[in-house]
N, C-alpha and C positions, 0 to 999 in steps of 0.2 A: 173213674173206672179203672186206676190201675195204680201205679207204685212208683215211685222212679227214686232210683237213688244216684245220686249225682258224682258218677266214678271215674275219673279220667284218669291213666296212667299214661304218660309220658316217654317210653322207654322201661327207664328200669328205677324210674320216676314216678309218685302215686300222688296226687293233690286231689282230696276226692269232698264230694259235699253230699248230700244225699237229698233223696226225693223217694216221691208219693202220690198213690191216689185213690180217689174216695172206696169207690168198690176193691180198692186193696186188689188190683190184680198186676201187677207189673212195674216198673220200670226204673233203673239202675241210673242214674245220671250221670253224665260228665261235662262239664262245659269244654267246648275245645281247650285243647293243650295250645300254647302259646306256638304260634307259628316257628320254624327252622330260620337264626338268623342268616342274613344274607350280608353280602361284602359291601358294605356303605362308610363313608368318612364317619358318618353321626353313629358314634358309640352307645346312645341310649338306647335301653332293651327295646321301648315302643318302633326305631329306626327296623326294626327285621319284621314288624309285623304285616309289610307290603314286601313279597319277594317273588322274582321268580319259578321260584319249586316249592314254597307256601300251597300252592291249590288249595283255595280261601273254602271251595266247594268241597272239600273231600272229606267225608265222615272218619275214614281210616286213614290218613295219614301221619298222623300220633302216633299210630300205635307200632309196632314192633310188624316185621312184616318177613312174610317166607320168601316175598318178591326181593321188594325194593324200586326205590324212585330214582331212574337215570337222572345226573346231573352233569351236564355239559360246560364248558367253559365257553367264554365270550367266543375263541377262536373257531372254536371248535363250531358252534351256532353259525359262524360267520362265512364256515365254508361247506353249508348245507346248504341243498337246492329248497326250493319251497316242499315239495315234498318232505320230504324228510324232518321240515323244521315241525312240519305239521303233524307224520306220524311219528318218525321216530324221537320228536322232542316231547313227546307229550309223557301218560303215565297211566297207568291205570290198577285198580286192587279188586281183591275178588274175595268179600266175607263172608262164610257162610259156619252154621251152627245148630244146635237144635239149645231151647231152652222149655224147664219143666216148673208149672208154677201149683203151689197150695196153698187154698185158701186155710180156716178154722178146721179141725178135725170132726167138727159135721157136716164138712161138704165135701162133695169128693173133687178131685184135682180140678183146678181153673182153667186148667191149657196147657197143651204143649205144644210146640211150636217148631217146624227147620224149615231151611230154606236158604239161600243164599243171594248176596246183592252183589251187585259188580259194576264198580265208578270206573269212569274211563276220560280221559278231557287232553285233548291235541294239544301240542305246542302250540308255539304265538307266532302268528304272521302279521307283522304291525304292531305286534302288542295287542291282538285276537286271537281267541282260540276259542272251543265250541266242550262240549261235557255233558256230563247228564250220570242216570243213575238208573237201573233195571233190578228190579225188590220182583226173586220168584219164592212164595211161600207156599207149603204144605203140597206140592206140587203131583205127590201120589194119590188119588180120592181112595183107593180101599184101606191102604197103611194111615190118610187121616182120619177113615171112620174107626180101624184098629185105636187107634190110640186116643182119638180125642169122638169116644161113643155117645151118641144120641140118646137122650133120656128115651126109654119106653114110653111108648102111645105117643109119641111125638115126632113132627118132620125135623125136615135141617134146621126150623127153624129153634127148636127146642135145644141144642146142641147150645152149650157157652162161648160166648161170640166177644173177642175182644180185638181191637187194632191194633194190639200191639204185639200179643201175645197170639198171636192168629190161630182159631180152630178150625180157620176154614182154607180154600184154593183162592192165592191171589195171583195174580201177575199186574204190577202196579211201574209207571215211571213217575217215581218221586222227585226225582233233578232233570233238567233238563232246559241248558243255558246256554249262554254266550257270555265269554267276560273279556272283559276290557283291560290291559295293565299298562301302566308307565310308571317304569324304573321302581322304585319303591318307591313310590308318591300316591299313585292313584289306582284303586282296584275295583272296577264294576263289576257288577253281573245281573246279568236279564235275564225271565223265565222265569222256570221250577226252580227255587235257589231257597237256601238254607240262610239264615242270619246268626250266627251261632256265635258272633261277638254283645248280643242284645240280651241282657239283663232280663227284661220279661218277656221273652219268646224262644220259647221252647227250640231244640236244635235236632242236630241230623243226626246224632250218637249218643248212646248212654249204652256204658255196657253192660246193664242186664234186658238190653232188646235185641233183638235179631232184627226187626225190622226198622227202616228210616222214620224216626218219630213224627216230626214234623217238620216241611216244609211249604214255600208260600209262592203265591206267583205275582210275581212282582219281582221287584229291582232295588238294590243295594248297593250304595256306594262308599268307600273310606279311604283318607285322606290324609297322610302323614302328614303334618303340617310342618313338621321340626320340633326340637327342643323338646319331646316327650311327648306329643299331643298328637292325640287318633282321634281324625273328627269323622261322625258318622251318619247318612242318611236313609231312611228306610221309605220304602212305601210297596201295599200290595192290595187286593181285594178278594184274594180266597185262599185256604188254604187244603193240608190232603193231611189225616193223622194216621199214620201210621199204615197198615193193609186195609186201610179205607177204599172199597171199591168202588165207593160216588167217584170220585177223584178229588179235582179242587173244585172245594166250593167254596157257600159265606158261613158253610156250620163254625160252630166254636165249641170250644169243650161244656158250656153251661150249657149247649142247646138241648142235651137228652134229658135236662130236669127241673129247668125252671118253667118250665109251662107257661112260655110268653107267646102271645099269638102273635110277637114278631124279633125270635129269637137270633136271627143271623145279621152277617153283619157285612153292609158293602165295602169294607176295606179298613186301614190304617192306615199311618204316617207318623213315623219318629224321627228323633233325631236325637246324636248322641255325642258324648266325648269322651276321653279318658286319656290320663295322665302318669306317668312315670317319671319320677328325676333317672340322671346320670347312674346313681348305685342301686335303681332299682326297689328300695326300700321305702318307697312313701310314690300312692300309688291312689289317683282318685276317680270313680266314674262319677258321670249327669247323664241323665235320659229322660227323655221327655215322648207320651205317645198320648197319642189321637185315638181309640178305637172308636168308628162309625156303630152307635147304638149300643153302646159301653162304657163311656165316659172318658178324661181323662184319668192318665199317673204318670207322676210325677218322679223321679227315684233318682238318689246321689247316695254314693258309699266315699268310705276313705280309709286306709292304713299304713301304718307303720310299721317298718320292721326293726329290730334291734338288735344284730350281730355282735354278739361276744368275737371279738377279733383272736383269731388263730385257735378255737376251742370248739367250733363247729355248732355251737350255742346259740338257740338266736329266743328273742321275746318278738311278739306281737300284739297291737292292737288295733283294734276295728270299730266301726260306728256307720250306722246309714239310717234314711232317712225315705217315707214313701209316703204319697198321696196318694187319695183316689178322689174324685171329685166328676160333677155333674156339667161339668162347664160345656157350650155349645151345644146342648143337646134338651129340650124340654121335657122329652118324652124317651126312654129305652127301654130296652129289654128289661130292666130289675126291676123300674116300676112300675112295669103290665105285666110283669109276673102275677100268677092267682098263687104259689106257694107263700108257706108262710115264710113271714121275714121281708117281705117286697119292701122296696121300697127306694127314692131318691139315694143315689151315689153319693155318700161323700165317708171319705175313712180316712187316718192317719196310722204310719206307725213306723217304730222305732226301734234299734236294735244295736249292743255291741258286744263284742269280742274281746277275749284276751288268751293268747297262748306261748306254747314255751313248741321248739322243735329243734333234734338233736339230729342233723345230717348225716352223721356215719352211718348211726343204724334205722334212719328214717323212722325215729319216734317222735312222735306229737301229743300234746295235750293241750286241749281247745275247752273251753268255756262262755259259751253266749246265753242269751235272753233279749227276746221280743218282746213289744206290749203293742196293742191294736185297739182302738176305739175310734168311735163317732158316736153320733147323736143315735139314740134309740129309735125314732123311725126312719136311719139309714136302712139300705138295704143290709140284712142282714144285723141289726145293731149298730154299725160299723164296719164291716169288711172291706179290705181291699179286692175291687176288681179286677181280675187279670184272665180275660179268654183266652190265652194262649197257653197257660202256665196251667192254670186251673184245673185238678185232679190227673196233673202228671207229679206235682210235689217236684217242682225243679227252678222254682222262683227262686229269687237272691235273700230271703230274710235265711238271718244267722243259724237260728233254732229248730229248724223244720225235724220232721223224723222222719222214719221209711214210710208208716204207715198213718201218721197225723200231719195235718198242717192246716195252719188258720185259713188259710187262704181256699182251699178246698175244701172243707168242710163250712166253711162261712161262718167259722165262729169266732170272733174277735175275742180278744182276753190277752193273759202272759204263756209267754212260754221260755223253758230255763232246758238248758245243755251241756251235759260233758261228755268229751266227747275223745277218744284216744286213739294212739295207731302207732301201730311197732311192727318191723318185718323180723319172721324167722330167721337167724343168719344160718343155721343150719342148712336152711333150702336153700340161700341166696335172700339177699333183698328183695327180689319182687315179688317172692309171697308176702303178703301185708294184710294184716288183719286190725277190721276196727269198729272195736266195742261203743254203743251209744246208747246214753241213757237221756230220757226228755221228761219233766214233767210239767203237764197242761194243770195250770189255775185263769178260770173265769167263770161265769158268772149262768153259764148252762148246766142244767143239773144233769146232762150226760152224760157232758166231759170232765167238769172240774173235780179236780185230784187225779183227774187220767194219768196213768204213768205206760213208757214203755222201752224196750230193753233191746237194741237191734245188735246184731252180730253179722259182720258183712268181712268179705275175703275176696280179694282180687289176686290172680296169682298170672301175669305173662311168662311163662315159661321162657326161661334164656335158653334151656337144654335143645328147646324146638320151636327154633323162629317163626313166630304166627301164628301159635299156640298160645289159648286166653281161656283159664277158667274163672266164674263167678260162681258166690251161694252165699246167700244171705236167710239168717232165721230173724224175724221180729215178731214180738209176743208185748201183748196191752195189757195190763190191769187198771179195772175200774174200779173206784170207788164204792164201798156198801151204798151211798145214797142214789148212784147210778140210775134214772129210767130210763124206759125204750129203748127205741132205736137208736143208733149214732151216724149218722150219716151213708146207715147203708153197710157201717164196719161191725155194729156190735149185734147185729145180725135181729134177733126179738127178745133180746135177753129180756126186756123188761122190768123188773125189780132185781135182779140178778144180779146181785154186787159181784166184785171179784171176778166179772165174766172176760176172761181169757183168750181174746181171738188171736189165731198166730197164721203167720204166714212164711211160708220156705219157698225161696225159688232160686234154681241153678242152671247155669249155663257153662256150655263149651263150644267154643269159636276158634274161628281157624281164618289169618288174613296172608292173603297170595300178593 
């Protein structure tokens, strides 16, 4: 049900991947930005991703801020009473925005959306502190019938309703924790809590959402181990999507459309690693999850970087690796589904990279391609499972687009990527624009030959610390042999080759 393109900016820094979802209505991705190193002997980058002023919890602390995070020195902590360590060591950010979403130009707008969130998490007494997160959206009821109107003859319910992009009044607490630190070695947290170092579950920011995407209730923990290595463990049994007003439950993103009479799920458990040498340049994850009534996956990437020394030049390549499989479980949700396509978990698939990136003026050129299969009466052909990831388009395979992706669509086959990004120097480096082009071959006569064309712009203004605009146009061309439906995206085009759906949506955010 929504869009997500996967956009993290850094500062005045953009590393960005993108995302999607089935109903095409939302969501901008970003995986977190690499944590603020911290003062440790061990020189390798993974050595800061356990720090004191990291707040592993915090959606906005990446980003460029009107506020800012106090940083205290050892001495300074040392000659604080407990109060003090408690409030005034702590931090807190305040984001709020409105964002406007469109679907094909025969619908009319999907949502618009403001509202503001505001993290907040104490200093450490012992190496504890407490946190959480307060999501108030569309908060005016006549300015949200203004703007987001009820179709005629219809109640509220008739009004377009999505969690991410909310057309309705929420008041939601999405975080809301207790974490644990020792030195840069050990970092828990219990509760409402985000996992936003975990490969296939979805995180707490992307910035084309205003509201907190996804977090889970349960508990995470990571583990510096030394010499480059972050070891990681997860486990939970509900989670909350976005201005979801159930709260936390067992729903999962497949639950609104596989029509399994036992679609939810009492929990998961993974575990994870990931690796850095000394330069930074050779860089591997493993993760391994459990989903209860979803099967297992399995998933490892790895890359290389190749710095032209004193030229600012560098190459890259990449390669990862994903299962889905039936293991421990006789019976789930994909094979009591009644849609078609049901059927036993088990999927592979594979994907690499290669790209060039010029750091003065933060220009990239990227090139990947996925391929995805399994046995024919797999679920879905082949598809990989992922309920967390699933029709936000924010999973780890290379080639995804704004508005396709195998995995959310459930349709295995190839897909190929190029993909660029160059900033204005005019404006400064942190306008950054990046053109993407993807085309889908496999073996459904919906999609195969799909092509589609996204244009995405991130802009953090330096001018006005906290200032964040988004807007991204994506537009699909199908193939002449094209039928039906396409998962919801190609609307009833039916024999309708060349049928055109586009989607616009833009934001402006503001972080205190």
């Amino acid at each position: 049900m929504k869009k997500t393109l996967l956009c993290t900016i850094l500062g005045c820094l953009a590393s960005v991947a993108f995302a999607d979802t089935v109903e095409s209505a939302v969501v901008s991705a970003t995986p977190t930005a690499p944590p603020a190193p911290v003062a440790v002997t061990d020189t390798n980058p993974n050595a800061g991703f356990i720090g004191r002023y990291n707040y592993f919890q915090n959606p906005y602390g990446w980003m460029m801020s009107g506020g800012g995070t106090l940083h205290l020195t050892e001495s300074q902590i040392e000659q604080q009473n407990w109060a003090e360590k408690l409030f005034a060591g702590g931090t807190y950010n305040v984001f709020a925005g409105a964002t406007y979403n469109q679907w094909d130009g025969s619908y009319a707008s999907a949502g618009k959306s403001y509202g503001a969130n505001i993290f907040a998490q104490t200093g450490q007494i012992g190496g504890f502190s407490l946190g959480g997160v307060v999501s108030i959206m569309n908060p005016v009821g006549q300015l949200n019938n203004d703007v987001n109107p009820i179709r005629p003859g219809t109640n509220v319910s008739g009004r377009f309703q999505s969690m991410y992009i909310p057309t309705f009044t929420s008041l939601t607490l999405p975080e809301a924790f207790i974490e644990y630190q020792y030195k840069n070695v050990v970092n828990a947290d219990l509760g409402y809590v985000a996992f936003d170092n975990s490969p296939w579950l979805s995180g707490n920011m992307y910035t084309n959402m205003l509201t907190v995407p996804t977090t889970y209730q349960g508990i995470g923990v990571n583990v510096y181990a030394g010499n480059g290595w972050v070891l990681s463990a997860l486990g939970f049994n509900a989670a909350e999507f976005g201005a979801e007003k159930t709260g936390f439950t067992g729903q999962t993103n497949y639950t609104s459309w596989i029509d399994s009479p036992n679609a939810g799920s009492n929990g998961t458990a993974a575990i994870g690693a990931q690796y850095t040498d000394n330069s930074g340049n050779y860089n591997a994850r493993m993760w391994g999850y459990q989903f209860d009534n979803y099967g297992t996956l399995l998933y490892g990437d790895g890359s290389i970087n190749f710095p032209i020394k004193g030229t600012g030049h560098s190459f890259n390549l990449g390669a990862q690796f994903a299962t889905s499989q039936q293991w421990f479980q006789s019976s789930n949700a994909m094979n009591t589904s009644s849609v078609s396509g049901a059927g036993n978990i088990q999927a592979y698939a594979t994907g690499v990279k290669a790209g060039w990136a010029y750091d003065q003026y933060m220009w990239q050129l990227n090139l990947s391609a996925n391929t995805m299969w399994g046995p024919s009466n797999a679920w879905q052909g082949g598809a990989i499972v992922s309920p967390y990831t699933q029709s936000l388009q924010v999973d780890p395979l290379y080639s995804e687009a704004w508005s396709y992706n195998m995995v959310t669509s459930g349709q295995p086959g190839n897909m190929y990527k190029a993909q660029a990004q160059f900033a204005l120097g005019n404006w400064g480096q942190n306008l950054i624009f990046q053109p993407v082009y993807v085309y889908v071959a496999n073996n459904n006569p919906n999609t195969n030959g799909l092509q589609e064309l996204d244009l995405v712009m991130n802009y953090p203004l330096p001018q006005v610390r906290g200032l964040y605009l988004f807007g991204v146009y994506a537009q699909q061309w199908y193939s002449q042999s094209a039928v039906g439906s396409v998962g919801g995206q190609a609307g009833s085009g039916g024999n309708n080759g060349n049928y055109q759906p586009i989607e616009i949506q833009a934001g402006i955010y503001y972080t205190w």
